[in-house]
N, C-alpha and C positions, 0 to 999 in steps of 0.2 A: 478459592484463593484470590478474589475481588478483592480491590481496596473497600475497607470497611472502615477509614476514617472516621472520628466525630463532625470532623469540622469537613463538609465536602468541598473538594478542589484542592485537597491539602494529602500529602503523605508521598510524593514523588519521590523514589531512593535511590536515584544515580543514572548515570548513564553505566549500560555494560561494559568493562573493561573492553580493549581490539588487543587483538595480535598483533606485530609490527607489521608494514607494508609488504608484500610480496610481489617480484617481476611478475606480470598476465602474459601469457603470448597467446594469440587472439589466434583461430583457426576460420572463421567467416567473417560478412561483412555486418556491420552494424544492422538492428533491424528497432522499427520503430513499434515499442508498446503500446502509443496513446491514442487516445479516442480524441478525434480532430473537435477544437472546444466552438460551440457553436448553439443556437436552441436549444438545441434537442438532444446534447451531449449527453452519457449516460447521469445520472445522479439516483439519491435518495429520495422519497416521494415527498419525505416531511421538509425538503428544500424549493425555496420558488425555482422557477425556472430563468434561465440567465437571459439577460437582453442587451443588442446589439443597434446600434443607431449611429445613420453617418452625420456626421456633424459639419462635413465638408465633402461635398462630391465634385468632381470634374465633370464636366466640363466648366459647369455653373461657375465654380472656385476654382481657384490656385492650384487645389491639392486637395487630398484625400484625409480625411481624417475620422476616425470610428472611435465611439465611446463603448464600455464593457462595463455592466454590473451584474456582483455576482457571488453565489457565497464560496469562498476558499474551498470547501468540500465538496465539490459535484467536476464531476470527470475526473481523469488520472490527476491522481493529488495523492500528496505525503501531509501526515498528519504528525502533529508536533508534540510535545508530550502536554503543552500548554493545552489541548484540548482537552484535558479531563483534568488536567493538576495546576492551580494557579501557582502554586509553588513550584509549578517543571518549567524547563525553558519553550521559550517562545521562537517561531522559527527565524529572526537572526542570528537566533544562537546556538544554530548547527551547524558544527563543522564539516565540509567539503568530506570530511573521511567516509562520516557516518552516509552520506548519499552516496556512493562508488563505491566498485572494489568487486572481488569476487563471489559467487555465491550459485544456487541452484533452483533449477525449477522443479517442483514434485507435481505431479499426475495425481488428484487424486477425484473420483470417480461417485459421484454424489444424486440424491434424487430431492426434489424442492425440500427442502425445511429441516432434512437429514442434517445431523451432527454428524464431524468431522471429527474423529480421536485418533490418541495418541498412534494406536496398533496402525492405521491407517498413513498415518508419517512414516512409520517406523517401514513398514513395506517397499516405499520406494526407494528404485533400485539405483539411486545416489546417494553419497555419504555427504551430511551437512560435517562441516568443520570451524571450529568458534571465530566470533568475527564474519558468516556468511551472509549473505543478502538470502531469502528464501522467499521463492517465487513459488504462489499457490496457483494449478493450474486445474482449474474442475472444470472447464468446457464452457459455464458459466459466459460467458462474451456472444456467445453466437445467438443469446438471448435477449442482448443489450438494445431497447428499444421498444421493447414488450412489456407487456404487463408480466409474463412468466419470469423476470428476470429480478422480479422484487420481491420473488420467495425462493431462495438461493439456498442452497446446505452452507452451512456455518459451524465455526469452532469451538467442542465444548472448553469449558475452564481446564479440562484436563492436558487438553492438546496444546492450550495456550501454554501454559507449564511446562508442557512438555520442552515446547520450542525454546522458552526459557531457557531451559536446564541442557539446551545445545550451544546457547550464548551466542544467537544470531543478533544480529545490529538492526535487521528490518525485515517488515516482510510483506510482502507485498500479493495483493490477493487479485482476480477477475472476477470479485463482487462486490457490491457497492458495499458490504461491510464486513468483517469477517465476526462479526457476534447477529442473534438473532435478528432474522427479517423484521422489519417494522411488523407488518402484518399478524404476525408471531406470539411477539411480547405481552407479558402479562403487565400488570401494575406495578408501577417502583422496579421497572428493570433497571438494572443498573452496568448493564457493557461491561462484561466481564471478562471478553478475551483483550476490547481496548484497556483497561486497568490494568491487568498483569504485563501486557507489554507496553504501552506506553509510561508505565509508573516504575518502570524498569529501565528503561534509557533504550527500549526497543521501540523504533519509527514503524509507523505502517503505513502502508500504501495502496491505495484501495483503486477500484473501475480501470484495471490491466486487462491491455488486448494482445492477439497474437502469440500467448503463450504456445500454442500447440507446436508452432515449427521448434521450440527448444525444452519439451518436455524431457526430462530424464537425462538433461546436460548439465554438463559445470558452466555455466559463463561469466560474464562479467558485464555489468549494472551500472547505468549513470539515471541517477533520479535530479534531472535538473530543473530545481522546483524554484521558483521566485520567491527571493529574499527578502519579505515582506516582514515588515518593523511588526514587532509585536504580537501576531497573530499565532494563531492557533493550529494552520495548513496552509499551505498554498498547492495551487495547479503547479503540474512539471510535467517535464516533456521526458519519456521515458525511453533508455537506449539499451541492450543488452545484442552480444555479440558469444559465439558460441567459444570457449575457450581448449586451447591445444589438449588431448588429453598428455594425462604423464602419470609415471610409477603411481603418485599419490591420491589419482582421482581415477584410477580402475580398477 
């Protein structure tokens, strides 16, 4: 279910309708998802790595001042549908809704290079409801920094669809990608869980930590990623807090 375009970077089909807003009432305290951005920050291996220089130190200087280069994609970051679609928006132009709101984390239980399907969504023991944030939680993090953590279990096309066809807004994974390891790929791969959901109006959100304290909970999600003109992703700072249960989420 890839985009299979003639013209590539073309065939983007909307963004997924939302549900209207709903009251959250929030049962813990904020906890933080992201990987503190730095060297050695998680990323993908086909990305340099990021570099950090003071351009101003104290005592020497007045003041402090640090330059950062770096690509949009390495550490927690949301990915905009402009990375695969020149014809999808680019991330000024997502709206505050599509980053927030409520949504879940699923558990799901993986060994290096293993695909991720649909029966395996469908198992855990939360119900997604359209319009959710979906937080992928394979354990995946406690890997971050190794060489084991760039051959990750990944989503087949089926599971992408699947999630699809739940009418989630994002989803956000604790591996640097939720389609095949680099190391993996054959020839002319073509990212095929990114295509169905970013070429659907569904964001992803990739190198998430700290999922395990809210595996198998409802909560509620702030991906607050920097509003960079034109681009493709940006880094965000990820928040997620464990939500009240009630009638509709037991």
């Amino acid at each position: 279910m890839c985009d299979c375009s003639k013209a590539r970077g073309h065939g983007w089909r909307g963004w997924m309708p939302l549900p209207d807003s709903q009251y959250l009432q929030a049962s813990g305290p904020w906890l933080d998802l992201t990987y503190r951005l730095g060297p050695k920050v998680p990323r993908a291996t086909v990305f340099p790595q990021p570099s950090f220089r003071r351009l101003k130190s104290l005592p020497e200087d007045p003041l402090n001042i640090t330059e950062m280069q770096m690509v949009v994609h390495i550490g927690t970051h949301v990915d905009a549908p402009r990375h695969f679609y020149s014809d999808g928006p680019a991330f000024h132009e997502i709206s505050l809704e599509r980053l927030s709101g409520p949504g879940v984390v699923l558990r799901v239980m993986k060994k290096p290079g293993e695909l991720i399907e649909p029966d395996d969504l469908r198992r855990c023991a939360v119900q997604i409801q359209p319009g959710d944030i979906v937080a992928l939680n394979t354990g995946w993090s406690q890997y971050a920094g190794t060489p084991a953590y760039d051959d990750h279990p990944y989503l087949s096309s089926e599971a992408a669809q699947w999630l699809l066809e739940q009418k989630i807004k994002l989803l956000a994974c604790d591996l640097p990608t939720p389609d095949m390891p680099v190391g993996r790929r054959p020839a002319n791969y073509n990212w095929p869980a990114h295509h169905i959901l970013l070429g659907n109006g569904i964001l992803v959100a990739e190198n998430i930590t700290g999922l395990d304290a809210l595996a198998g909970e409802r909560v509620e999600f702030m991906f607050s990623a920097l509003n960079i003109e034109d681009s493709d992703g940006a880094p965000a700072r990820v928040l997620a807090r464990r939500l009240a249960r009630t009638d509709a989420t037991t």
